[in-house]
MARVEXBA-290687 format. One line per 8 residues: number of its first residue (from 1); their letters; for each residue x, y, z of C-alpha. Coordinates in Angstrom, 2 decimals, padded with zeros to 5 digits, always signed. Layout:
NUM> a> X Y Z  ...;
***
This chain:
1> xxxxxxxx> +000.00 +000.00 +000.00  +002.85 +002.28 +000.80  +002.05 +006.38 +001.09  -001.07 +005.83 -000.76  -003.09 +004.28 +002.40  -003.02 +008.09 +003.86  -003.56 +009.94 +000.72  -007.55 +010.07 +001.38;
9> xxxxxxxx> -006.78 +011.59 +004.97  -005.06 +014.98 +003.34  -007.06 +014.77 +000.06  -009.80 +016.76 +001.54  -007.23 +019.65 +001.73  -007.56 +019.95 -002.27  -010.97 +020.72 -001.89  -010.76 +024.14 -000.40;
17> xxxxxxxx> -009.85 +026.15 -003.69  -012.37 +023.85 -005.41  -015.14 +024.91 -002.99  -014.65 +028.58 -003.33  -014.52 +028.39 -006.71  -017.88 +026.74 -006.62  -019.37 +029.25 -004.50  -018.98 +032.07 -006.68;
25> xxxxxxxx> -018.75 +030.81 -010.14  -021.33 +027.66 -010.30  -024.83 +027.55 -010.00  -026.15 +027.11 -006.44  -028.25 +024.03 -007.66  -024.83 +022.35 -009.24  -022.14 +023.21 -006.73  -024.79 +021.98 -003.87;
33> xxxxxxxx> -024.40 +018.61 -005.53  -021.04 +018.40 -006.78  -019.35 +019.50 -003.44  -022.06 +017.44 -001.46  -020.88 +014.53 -003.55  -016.70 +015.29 -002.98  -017.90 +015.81 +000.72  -019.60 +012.22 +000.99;
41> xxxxxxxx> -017.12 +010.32 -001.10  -013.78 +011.97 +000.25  -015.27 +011.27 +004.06  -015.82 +007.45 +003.32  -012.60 +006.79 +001.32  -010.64 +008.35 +004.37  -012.48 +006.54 +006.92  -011.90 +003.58 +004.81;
49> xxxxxxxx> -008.20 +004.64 +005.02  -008.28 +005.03 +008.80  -010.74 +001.28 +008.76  -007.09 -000.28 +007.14  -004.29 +001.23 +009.54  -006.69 +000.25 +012.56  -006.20 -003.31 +011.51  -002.96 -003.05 +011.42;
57> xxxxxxxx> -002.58 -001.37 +014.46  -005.12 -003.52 +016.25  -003.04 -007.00 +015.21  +000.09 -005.73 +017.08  -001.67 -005.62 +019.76  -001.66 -008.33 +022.47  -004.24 -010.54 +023.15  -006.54 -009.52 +020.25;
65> xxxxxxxx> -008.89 -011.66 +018.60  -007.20 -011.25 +015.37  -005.38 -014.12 +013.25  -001.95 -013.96 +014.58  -000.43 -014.30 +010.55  -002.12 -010.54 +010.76  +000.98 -009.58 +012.53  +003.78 -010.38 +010.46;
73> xxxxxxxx> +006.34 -008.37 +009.31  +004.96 -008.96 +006.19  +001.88 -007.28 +006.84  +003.12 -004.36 +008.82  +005.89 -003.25 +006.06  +002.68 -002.50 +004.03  +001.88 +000.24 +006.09  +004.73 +003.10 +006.56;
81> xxxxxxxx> +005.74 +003.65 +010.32  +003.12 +000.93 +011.15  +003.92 +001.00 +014.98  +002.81 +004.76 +014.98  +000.20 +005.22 +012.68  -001.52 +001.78 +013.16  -002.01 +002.55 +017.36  -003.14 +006.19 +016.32;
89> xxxxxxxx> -005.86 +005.18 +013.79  -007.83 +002.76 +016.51  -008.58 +005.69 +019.06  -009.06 +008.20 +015.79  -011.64 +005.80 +014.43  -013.46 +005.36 +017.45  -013.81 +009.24 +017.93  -015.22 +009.78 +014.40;
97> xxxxxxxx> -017.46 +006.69 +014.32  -018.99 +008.31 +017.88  -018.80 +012.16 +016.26  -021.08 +011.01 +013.60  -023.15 +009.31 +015.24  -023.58 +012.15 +017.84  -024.36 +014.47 +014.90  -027.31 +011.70 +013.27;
105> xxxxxxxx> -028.79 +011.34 +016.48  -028.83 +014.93 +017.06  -030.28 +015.50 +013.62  -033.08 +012.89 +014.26  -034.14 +014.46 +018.03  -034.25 +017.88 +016.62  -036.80 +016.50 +014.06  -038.16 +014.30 +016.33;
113> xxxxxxxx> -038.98 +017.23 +019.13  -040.39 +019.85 +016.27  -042.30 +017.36 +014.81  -043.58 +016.65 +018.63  -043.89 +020.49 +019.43  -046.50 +020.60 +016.16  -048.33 +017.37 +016.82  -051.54 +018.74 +018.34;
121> xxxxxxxx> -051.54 +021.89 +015.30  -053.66 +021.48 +012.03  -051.93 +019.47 +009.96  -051.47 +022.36 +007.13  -048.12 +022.47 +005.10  -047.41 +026.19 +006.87  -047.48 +026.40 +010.36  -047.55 +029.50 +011.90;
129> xxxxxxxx> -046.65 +029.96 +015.32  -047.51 +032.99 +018.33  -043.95 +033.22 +019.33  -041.98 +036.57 +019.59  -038.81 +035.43 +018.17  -038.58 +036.03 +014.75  -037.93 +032.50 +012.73  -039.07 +030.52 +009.93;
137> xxxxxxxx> -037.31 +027.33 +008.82  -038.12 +024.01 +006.41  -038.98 +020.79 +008.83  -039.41 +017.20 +006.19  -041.12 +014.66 +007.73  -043.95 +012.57 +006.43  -045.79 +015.77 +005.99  -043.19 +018.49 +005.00;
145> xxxxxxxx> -043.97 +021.86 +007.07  -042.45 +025.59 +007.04  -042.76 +026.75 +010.34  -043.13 +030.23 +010.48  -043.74 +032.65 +013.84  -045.88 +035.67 +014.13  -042.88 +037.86 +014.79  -041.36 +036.73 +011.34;
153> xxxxxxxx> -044.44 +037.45 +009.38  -044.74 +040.79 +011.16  -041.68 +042.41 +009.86  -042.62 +041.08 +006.13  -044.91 +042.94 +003.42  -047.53 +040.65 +001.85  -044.95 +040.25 -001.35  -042.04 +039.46 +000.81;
161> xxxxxxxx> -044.29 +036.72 +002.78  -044.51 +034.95 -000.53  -040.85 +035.08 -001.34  -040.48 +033.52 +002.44  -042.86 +030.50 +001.84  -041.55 +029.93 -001.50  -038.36 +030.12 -000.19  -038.68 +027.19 +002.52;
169> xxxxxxxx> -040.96 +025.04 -000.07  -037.69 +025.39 -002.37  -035.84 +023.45 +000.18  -038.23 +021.01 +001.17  -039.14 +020.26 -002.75  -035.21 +019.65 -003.32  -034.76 +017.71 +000.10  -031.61 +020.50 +001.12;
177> xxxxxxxx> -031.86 +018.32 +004.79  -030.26 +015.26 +002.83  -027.65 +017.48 +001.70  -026.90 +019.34 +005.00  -026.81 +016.27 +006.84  -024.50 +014.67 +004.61  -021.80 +017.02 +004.50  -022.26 +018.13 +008.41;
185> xxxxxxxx> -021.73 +013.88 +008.74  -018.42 +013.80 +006.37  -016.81 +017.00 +008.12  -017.32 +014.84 +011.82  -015.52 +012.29 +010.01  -012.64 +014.46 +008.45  -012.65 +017.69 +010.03  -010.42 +019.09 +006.61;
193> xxxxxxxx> -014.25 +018.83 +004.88  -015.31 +021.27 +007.59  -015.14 +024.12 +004.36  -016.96 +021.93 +002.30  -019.63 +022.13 +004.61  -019.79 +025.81 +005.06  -020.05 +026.09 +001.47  -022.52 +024.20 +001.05;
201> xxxxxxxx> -025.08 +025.37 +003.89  -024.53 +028.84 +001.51  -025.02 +026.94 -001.96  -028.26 +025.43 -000.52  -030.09 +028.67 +000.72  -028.84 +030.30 -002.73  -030.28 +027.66 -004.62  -033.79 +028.23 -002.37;
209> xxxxxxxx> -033.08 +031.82 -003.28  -033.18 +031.49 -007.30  -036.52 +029.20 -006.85  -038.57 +032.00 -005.09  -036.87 +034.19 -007.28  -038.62 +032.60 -010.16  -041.40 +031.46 -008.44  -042.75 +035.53 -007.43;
217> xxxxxxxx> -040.95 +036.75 -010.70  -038.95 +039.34 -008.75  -035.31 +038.71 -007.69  -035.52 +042.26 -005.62  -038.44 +041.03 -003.64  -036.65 +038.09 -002.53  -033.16 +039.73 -001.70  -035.52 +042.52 +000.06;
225> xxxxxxxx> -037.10 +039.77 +002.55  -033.76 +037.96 +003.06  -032.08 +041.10 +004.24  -035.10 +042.15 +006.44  -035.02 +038.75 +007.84  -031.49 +038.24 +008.62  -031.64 +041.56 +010.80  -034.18 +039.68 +013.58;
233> xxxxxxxx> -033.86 +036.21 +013.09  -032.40 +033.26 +015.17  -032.12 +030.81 +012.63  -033.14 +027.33 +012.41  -032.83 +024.71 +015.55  -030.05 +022.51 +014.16  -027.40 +023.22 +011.59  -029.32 +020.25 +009.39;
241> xxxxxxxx> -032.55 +022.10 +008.42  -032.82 +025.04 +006.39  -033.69 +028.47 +007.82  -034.96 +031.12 +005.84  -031.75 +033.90 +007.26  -029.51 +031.28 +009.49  -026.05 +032.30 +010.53  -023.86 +033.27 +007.14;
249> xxxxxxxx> -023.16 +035.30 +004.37  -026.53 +036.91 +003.97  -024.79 +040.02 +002.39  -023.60 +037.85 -000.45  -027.04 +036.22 -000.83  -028.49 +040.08 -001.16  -026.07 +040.98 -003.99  -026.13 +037.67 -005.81;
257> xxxxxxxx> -030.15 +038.27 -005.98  -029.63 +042.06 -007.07  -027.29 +040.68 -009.99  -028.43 +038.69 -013.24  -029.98 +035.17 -012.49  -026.68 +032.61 -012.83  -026.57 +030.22 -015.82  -027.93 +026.84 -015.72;
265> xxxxxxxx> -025.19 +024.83 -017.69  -025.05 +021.07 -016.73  -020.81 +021.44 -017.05  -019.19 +024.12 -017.59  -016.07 +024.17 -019.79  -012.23 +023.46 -018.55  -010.83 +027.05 -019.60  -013.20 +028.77 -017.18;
273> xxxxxxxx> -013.17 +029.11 -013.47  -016.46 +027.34 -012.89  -014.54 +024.28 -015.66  -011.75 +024.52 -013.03  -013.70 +024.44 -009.99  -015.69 +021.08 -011.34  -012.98 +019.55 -013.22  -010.35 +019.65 -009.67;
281> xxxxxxxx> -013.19 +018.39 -007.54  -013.73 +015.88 -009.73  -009.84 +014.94 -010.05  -009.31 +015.06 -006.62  -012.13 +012.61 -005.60  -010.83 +010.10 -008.33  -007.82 +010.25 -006.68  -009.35 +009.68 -003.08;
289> xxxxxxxx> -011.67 +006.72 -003.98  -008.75 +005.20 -006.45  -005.98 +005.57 -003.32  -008.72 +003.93 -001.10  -009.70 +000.81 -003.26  -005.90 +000.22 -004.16  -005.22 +000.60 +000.03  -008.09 -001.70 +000.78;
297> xxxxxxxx> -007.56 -004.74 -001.88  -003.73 -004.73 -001.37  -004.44 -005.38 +002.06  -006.94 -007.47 +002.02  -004.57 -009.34 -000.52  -001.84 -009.19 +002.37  -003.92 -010.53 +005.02  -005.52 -013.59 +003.37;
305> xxxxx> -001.66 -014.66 +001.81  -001.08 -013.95 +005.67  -003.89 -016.32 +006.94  -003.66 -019.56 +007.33  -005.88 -021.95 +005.84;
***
């Protein structure tokens, strides 16, 4: 396996230029996906990578229930410093298998709670709610529901109201939960994916943005709302679901929405920065997923030679 068994641990580090780029130079809808996808495949192929120096590290040590042929020097001098990095990986493992599963549980309470919080409410798809804090966020479920408060609606004009709803709807229609969850799971498991994630929690609400945008017919309207929104809101309960103004670059989503709507290509073209932006995500996660299946079948080559029969 040699150096290639921790290429998909620092491979994620390739992907901060490449989600920049995306940010400003694909469309919302298209980078949401293609760094959601990076995210998800860079996060298992380095788990994977971590999955194949734990066994090594877990064979040297004693008592294990491991085939003792796992041990040999023939096996370790697969792995570079094996003493080292093999002992390091099992306590690393362990932290990011319990960090992700921290982050799905906490994903499926906070759903779990609003869904409880809204049980005894008309089951409507808009659910508006006497509270005094400002907020208005996209809950899926078996019934998919904005929940909107009083306070929210308040500070909105009857056009910016519509941009709000259509807004949310955008994000339950395109499931943007999936895709928060996703990357939110993969930076837990590499924390060098944590920029990947903070792109994408922008991508997602601009991609909401363009579909009110053309749902109401005025890109002003919307940008309007989103400002006036982000000046009193709190967000949404967890960083999984979409909020109408959570936590970020709101400016940017104002003057994106004052500017021309962004071109819909499928791929954009090599000699452009949006072509560079795809093309190096798209190099970089080969890379990742073909250093991980060359890691895992050389070893699992090794330790079957290394097994006896």
């Amino acid at each position: 396996m040699g150096v290639f068994v921790f290429l998909p641990l620092v491979l994620p580090l390739t992907a901060w230029p490449v989600a920049r780029l995306a940010e400003h130079h694909l469309h919302p809808r298209m980078a949401t996906w293609l760094l959601t996808g990076v995210s998800g495949v860079l996060a298992v192929c380095s788990t994977l990578s971590l999955a194949l120096l734990m066994v090594v590290g877990t064979a040297q040590l004693p008592g294990n229930p491991l085939p003792d042929g796992w041990s040999d020097p023939e096996v370790r001098e697969a792995v570079p410093y094996d003493e080292i990095a093999g002992k390091l990986a099992i306590p690393t493992l362990i932290l990011v298998l319990a960090s992700c599963a921290r982050a799905a549980w906490r994903h499926h309470h906070v759903r779990r709670r609003a869904g409880r919080a809204l049980a005894g409410l008309p089951a409507t798809s808009v659910v508006v709610l006497p509270d005094v804090s400002p907020y208005a966020y996209a809950l899926p479920g078996r019934k998919d529901r904005v929940v909107v408060t009083t306070a929210m609606l308040a500070t909105l004009t009857g056009p910016e109201r519509r941009a709000l709803f259509a807004h949310e709807r955008a994000h339950l229609t395109a499931h943007h939960h999936r895709f928060l969850l996703t990357v939110q799971l993969a930076a837990r498991a590499n924390p060098f994916l944590r920029p990947l994630r903070t792109a994408v929690t922008y991508t997602t609400e601009r991609w909401a943005d363009e579909e009110a945008a053309t749902r109401i017919g005025s890109r002003r309207i919307v940008a309007r709302a989103v400002g006036k929104a982000a000046l009193i809101s709190r967000g949404a309960p967890a960083v999984t679901l979409a909020g109408f103004a959570s936590a970020g670059p709101v400016p940017r989503r104002v003057a994106a929405l004052l500017g021309p709507a962004p071109a819909a290509r499928l791929w954009p073209s090599l000699f452009t920065s949006a072509g560079l932006a795809a093309w190096g995500a798209a190099a970089g996660t080969t890379i990742s997923a073909l250093s991980s299946a060359n890691s895992a079948v050389t070893l699992f080559l090794i330790l079957k030679a290394a097994t006896p029969l």
